[in-house]
C-alpha positions in Angstrom: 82.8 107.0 135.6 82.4 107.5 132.0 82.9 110.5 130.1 80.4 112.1 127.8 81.0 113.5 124.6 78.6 114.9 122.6 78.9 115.4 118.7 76.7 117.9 117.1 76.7 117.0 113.5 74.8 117.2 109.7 75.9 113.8 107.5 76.8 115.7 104.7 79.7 117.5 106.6 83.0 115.8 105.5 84.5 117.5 109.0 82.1 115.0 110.9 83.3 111.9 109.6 87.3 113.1 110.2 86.3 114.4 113.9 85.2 110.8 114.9 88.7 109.4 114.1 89.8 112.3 115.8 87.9 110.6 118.9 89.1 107.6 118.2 92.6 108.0 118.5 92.1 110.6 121.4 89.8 108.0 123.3 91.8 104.9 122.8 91.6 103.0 126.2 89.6 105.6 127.8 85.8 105.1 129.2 84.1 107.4 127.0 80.4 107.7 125.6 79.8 109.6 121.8 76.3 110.4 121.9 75.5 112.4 118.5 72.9 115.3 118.3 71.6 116.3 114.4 72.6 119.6 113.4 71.2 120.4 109.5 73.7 122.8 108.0 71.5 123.6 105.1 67.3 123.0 106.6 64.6 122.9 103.9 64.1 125.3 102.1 68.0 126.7 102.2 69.6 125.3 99.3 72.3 122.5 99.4 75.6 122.8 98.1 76.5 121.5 94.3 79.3 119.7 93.6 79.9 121.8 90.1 79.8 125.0 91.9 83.6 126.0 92.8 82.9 126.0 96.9 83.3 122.2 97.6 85.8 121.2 95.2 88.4 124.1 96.9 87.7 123.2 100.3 87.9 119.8 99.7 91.1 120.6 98.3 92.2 122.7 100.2 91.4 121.4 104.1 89.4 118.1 103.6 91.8 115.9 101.6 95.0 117.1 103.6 93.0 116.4 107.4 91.9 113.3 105.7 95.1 112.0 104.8 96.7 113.0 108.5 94.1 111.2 110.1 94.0 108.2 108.2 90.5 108.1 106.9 89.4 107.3 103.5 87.1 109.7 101.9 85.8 110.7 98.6 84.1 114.2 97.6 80.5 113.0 96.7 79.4 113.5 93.4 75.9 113.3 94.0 74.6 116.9 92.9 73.0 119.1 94.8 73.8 117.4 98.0 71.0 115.7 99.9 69.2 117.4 102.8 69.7 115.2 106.0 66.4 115.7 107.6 64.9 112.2 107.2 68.3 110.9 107.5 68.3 111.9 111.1 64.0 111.0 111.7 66.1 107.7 111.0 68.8 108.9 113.5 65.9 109.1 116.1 64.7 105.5 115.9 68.4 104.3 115.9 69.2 106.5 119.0 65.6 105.1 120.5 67.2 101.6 120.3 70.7 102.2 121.5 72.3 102.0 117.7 72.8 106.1 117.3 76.6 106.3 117.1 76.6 103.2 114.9 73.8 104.5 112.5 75.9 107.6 112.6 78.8 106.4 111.4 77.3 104.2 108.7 75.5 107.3 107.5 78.1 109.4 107.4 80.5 106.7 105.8 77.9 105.5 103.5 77.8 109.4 101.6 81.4 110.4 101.8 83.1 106.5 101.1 80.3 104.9 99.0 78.8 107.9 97.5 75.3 107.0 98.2 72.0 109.7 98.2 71.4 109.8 101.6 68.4 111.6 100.9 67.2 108.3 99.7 65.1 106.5 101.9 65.2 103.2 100.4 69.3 104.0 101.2 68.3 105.0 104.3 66.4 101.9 104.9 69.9 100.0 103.5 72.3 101.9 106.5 70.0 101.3 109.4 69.5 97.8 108.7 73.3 97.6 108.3 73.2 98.4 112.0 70.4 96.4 113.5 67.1 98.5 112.6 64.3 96.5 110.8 64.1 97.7 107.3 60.5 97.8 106.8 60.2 99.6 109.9 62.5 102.2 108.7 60.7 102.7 105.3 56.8 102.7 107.3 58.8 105.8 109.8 59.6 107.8 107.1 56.6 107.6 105.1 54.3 107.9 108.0 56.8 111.0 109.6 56.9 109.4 112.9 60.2 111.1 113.9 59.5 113.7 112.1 58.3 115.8 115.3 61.1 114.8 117.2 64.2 115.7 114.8 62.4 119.0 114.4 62.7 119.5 118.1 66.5 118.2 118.3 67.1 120.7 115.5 65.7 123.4 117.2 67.7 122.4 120.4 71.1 122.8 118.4 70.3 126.0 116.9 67.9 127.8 119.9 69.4 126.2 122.9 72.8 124.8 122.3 73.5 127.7 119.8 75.4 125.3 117.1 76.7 127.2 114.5 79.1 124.6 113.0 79.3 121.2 112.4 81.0 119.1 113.7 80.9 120.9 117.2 81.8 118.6 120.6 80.3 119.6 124.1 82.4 118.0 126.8 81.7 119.2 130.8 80.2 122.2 129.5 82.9 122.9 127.4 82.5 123.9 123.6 84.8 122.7 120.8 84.9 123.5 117.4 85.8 122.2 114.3 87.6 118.8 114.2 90.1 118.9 117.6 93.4 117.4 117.4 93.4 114.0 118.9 96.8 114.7 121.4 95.0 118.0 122.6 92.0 116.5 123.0 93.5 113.1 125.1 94.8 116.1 127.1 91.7 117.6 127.7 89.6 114.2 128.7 92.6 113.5 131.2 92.4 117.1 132.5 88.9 116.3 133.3 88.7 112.5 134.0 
């Protein structure tokens, strides 16, 4: 039987992007489902981070870069300044998950801001990602400007914070069990087999 794991997460969290290699390695050869639930860091009207401020350039330096570079996964600090907010970004989410393409979606998101350094705040980027992935461009564009999804990423976002009580990103939920940060593939390989 499969395993679940599920991946709270906000697209503008470089932490995200390393834990699904973290996954990866810790999955290989193993039946295991990644189902992603949004998780915005900084909502409307909480202001994003800036990329001149001295915050991301340290931690990037500090933590991002050298994870990055154990893991094997190319990233780049965005210079896109202040950083987008990721609520229609995940009304996008919504229709992918609606049509089986959520963890793909996800992934293109999240590689699209931090290894092509594009406004995902943009919906005619948006538009570009999800199509990238099997999602019908127009159909993307008419969602967001109609708010569609709007409804439902508001009630996924109030799931994380009220229900599932996320307080970080990325944060995995596995049996029950709460993990947070990006896990160590070897420990978490453990932990799957523990529980397979």
């Amino acid at each position: 039987m499969s395993q679940q794991i599920i991946v709270y997460t906000d697209y503008v969290c470089p932490f995200c992007l390393l834990a699904e290699e973290a996954i990866v390695q810790a999955t290989e050869g193993m039946d295991v489902e990644i189902r992603w639930r949004p998780f915005e860091l900084r909502p409307a009207p909480v202001p994003t981070l800036k990329v001149e401020d001295p915050y991301l350039p340290k931690i990037w330096q500090d933590s991002v870069y050298p994870m990055a570079k154990k893991l094997g996964v190319p990233i780049t600090l965005p210079n896109i300044s202040p950083q987008p907010r990721t609520d229609k970004a995940f009304e996008v989410f919504a229709m992918a998950e609606e049509q089986g393409l959520g963890h793909p979606y996800s992934m293109a998101a999240l590689k699209a801001f931090f290894q092509q350094e594009r406004d995902i705040g943009d919906p005619e980027v948006l538009a570009d990602i999800a199509e990238s992935v099997g999602l019908e461009r127009q159909a993307v564009l008419d969602a967001l400007a109609q708010g569609t999804y709007r409804e439902q990423h508001q009630t996924a976002q109030r799931h994380a914070v009220e229900e599932a009580l996320i307080q970080s990103v990325p944060t995995l939920v596995i049996d029950g069990e709460v993990i947070q940060g990006v896990p160590d593939p070897a420990a978490l390989k453990r932990f799957l087999l523990e529980r397979a």
